[in-house]
C-alpha positions as CSV (number, residue, x, y, z in Angstrom):
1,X,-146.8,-81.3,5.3
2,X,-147.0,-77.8,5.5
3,X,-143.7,-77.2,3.5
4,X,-145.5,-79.2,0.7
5,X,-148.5,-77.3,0.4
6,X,-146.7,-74.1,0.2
7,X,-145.5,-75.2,-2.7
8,X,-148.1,-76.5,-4.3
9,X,-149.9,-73.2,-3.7
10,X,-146.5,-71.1,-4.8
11,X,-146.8,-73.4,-8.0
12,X,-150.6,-72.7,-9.0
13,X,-150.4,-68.6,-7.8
14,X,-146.8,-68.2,-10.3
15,X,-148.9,-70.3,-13.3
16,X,-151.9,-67.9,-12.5
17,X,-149.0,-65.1,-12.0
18,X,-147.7,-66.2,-15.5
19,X,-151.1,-66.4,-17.0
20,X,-152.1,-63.2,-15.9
21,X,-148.8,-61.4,-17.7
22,X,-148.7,-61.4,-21.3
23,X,-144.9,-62.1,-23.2
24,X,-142.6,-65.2,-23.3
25,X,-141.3,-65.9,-19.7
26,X,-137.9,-67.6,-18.9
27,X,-137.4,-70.3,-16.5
28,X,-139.9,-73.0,-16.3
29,X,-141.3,-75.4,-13.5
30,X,-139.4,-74.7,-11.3
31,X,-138.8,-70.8,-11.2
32,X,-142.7,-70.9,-11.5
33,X,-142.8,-72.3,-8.4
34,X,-140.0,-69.7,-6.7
35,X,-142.1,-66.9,-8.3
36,X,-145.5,-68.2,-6.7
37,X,-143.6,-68.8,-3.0
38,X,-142.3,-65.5,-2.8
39,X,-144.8,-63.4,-4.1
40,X,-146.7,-64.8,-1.8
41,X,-144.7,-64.1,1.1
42,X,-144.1,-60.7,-0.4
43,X,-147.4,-60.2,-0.1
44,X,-147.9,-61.3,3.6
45,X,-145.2,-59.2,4.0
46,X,-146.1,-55.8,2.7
47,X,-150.0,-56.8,4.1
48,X,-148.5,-57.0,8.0
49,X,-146.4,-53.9,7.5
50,X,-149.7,-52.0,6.4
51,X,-151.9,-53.4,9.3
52,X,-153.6,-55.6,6.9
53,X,-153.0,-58.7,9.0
54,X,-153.0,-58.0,12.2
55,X,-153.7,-61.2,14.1
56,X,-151.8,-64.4,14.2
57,X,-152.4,-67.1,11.5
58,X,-154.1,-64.6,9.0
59,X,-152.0,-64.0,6.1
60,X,-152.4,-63.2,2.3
61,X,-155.2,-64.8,-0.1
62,X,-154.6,-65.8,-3.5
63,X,-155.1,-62.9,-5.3
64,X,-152.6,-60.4,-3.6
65,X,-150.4,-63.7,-3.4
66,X,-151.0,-63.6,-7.4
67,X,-150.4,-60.0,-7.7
68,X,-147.0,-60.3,-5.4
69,X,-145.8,-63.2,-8.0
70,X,-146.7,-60.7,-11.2
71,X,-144.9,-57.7,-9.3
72,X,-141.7,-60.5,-9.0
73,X,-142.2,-61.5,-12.7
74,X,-142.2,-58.2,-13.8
75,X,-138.7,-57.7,-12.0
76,X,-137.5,-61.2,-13.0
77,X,-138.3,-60.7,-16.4
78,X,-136.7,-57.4,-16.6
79,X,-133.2,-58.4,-14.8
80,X,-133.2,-61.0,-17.1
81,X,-133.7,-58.9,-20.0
82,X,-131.2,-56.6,-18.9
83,X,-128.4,-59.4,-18.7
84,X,-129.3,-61.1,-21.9
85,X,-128.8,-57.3,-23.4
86,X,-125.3,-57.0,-22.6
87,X,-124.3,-60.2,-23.1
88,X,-125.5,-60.2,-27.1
């Protein structure tokens, strides 16, 4: 159950994620979902490396999980961008 509502949680933080960051986005559903899930545990990441989460079962809230899915978008976007440069 808990695998589920990770991503169910990934999928509304990348819509917000994409809501939040203006311009046509590749990938649908599904890398909405990706984006949402790992900015998320980018987040959780980069908060228990700055002390931010220091004891056990505390992790991330929406929003920094929303603002880790924009910083991933913003790289997404742009790797895609860069490959859809060279191959035109």
């Amino acid at each position: 159950m808990g695998i589920l509502w990770t991503l169910i949680v990934g999928l509304v933080v990348g819509a917000l994620a994409k809501l939040f960051m203006p311009g046509k986005d590749p990938g649908g559903v599904i890398i909405t979902m990706l984006l949402g899930v790992a900015g998320s545990l980018v987040a959780g990441f980069l908060g228990r490396a700055l002390g931010w989460y220091s004891s056990p079962g505390t992790g991330p809230g929406i929003i920094v999980s929303i603002i880790g899915a924009m910083l991933l978008l913003g790289i997404y976007r742009l790797v895609v961008r860069r490959r859809h440069t060279r191959t035109v």
